[in-house]
C-alpha positions in Angstrom: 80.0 113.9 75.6 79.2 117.6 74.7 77.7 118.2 78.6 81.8 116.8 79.7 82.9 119.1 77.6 81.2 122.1 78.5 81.9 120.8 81.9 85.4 120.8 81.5 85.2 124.4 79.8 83.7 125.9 82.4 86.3 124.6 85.0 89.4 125.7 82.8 88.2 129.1 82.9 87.7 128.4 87.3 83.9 129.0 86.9 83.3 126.1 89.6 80.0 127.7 90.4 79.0 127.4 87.0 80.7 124.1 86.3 78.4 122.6 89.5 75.4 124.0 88.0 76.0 122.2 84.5 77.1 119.1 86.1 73.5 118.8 87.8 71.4 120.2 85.0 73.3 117.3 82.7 72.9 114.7 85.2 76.7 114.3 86.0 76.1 113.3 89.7 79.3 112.1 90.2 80.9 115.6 89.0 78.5 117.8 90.8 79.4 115.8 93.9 82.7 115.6 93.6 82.3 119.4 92.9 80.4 120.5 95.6 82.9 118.6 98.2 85.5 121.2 97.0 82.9 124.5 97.4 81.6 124.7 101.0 79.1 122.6 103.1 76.1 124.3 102.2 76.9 123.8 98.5 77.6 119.8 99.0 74.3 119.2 101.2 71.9 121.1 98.7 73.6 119.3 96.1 73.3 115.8 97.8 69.6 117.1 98.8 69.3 117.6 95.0 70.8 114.6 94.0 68.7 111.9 96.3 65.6 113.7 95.3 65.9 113.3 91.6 67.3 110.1 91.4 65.7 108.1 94.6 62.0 107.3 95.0 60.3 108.8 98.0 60.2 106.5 101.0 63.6 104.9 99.4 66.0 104.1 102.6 69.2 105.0 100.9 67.1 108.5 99.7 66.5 108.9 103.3 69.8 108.3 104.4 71.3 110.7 101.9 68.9 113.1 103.1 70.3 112.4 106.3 73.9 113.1 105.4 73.2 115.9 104.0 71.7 117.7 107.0 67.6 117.0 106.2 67.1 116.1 110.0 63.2 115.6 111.0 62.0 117.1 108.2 62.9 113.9 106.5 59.8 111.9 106.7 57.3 114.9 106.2 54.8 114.7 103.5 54.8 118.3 103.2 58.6 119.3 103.2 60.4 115.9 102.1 64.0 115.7 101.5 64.4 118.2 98.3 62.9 121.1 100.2 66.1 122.5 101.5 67.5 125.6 100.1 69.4 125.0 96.4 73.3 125.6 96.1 73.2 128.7 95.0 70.9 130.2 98.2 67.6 130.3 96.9 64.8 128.6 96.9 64.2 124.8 95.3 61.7 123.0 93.9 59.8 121.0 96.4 58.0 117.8 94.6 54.5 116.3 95.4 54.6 114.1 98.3 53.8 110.7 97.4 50.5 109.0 97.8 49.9 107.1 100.9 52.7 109.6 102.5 56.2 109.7 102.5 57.1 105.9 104.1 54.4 103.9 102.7 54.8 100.5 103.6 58.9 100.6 103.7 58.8 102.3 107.3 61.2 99.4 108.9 63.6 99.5 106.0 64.2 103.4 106.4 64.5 102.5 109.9 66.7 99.5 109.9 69.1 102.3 107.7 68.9 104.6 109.9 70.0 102.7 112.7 72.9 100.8 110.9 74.0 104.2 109.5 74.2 106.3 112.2 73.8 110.3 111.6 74.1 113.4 114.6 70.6 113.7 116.1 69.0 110.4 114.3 67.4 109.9 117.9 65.3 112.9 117.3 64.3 111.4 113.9 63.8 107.9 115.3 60.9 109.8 117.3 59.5 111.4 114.4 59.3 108.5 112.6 57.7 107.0 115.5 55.2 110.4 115.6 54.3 109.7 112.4 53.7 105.8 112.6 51.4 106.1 115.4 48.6 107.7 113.4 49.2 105.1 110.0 51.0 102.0 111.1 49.3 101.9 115.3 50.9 102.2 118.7 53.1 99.0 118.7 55.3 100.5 115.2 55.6 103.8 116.7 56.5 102.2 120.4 59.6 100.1 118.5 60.6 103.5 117.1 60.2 105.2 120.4 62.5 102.7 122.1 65.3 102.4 119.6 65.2 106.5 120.5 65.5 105.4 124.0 63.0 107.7 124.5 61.8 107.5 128.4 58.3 105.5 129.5 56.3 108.9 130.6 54.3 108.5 133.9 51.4 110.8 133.3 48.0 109.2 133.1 45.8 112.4 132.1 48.6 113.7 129.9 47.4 113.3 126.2 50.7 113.8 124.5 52.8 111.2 126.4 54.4 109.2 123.6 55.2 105.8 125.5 53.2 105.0 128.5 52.3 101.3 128.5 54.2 99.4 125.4 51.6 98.6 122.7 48.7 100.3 124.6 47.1 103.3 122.5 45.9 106.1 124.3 43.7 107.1 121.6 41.6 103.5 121.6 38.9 103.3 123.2 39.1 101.6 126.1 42.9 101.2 125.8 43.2 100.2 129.6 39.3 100.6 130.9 39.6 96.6 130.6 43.1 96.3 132.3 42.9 96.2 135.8 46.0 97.6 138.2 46.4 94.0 139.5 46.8 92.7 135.8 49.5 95.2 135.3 51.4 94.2 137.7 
């Protein structure tokens, strides 16, 4: 009750800034957001940014597709920069928390997915792919292949290329062996 009223205070005197400030050092999401939609875009995304960060666990699909809305892009899924890591409201700096163990995803990688592709964002294609990036290393070539196609990325046609991303669905490049024991005629 006394963090509404200093809330309302501050806005009586138009100290908005200020009032957005309180709101999200008192835990009044719903009046920093509403807030923040009145300020400028910058204001609303760090504040969103702030928002899923504190009150979603890492890895959560509805975290990541607040992240999302609010601008986060690639950087989404990165252990070292996850959602929070954006610039605060007021221009500086914020907080960035301690990735979580086991990375960012975990084990919910198709959930984050499944919400990213029933809730689509600009440039979710490009984070499809990073999501796929990521996967191939944790989860193996077929996870990061079913990312790599729902971002319609293209098959690549480049043998002695390390870095192709699809070549052969569910073969890994980095296996040994991945197609010594796969003969042309098999292939086709």
């Amino acid at each position: 009750l006394a963090a509404t009223a200093r809330l309302e205070a501050l806005l009586l005197v138009g100290e908005r800034d200020a009032a957005c400030e309180h709101a999200m050092a008192s835990g009044l999401w719903a009046d920093a957001l509403l807030l923040s939609s009145h300020m400028d875009a910058d204001t609303w995304r760090a504040v969103m940014v702030q928002f899923a960060s504190q009150n979603l666990a890492a890895g959560s699909p509805l975290r990541t597709l607040y992240s999302l809305f609010a601008g986060a892009g690639t950087a989404v899924f990165d252990d070292d920069a996850p959602p929070a890591a954006a610039p605060d409201w007021r221009g500086g700096a914020a907080a960035t928390p301690a990735a979580a163990p086991g990375g960012v995803l975990g084990a919910r990688w198709r959930s984050n997915l499944a919400m990213m592709l029933a809730n689509p964002t600009a440039g979710d294609t490009e984070v499809i792919a990073r999501l796929g990036d990521q996967l191939k290393a944790s989860h193996g070539a077929v996870a990061a292949h079913c990312c790599y196609m729902l971002a319609e990325l293209p098959l690549e046609i480049a043998p002695d290329a390390t870095s192709a991303r699809l070549e052969l669905l569910g073969a890994d490049r980095r296996a040994p062996g991945h197609l010594g024991a796969i003969s042309l005629r098999a292939l086709q």
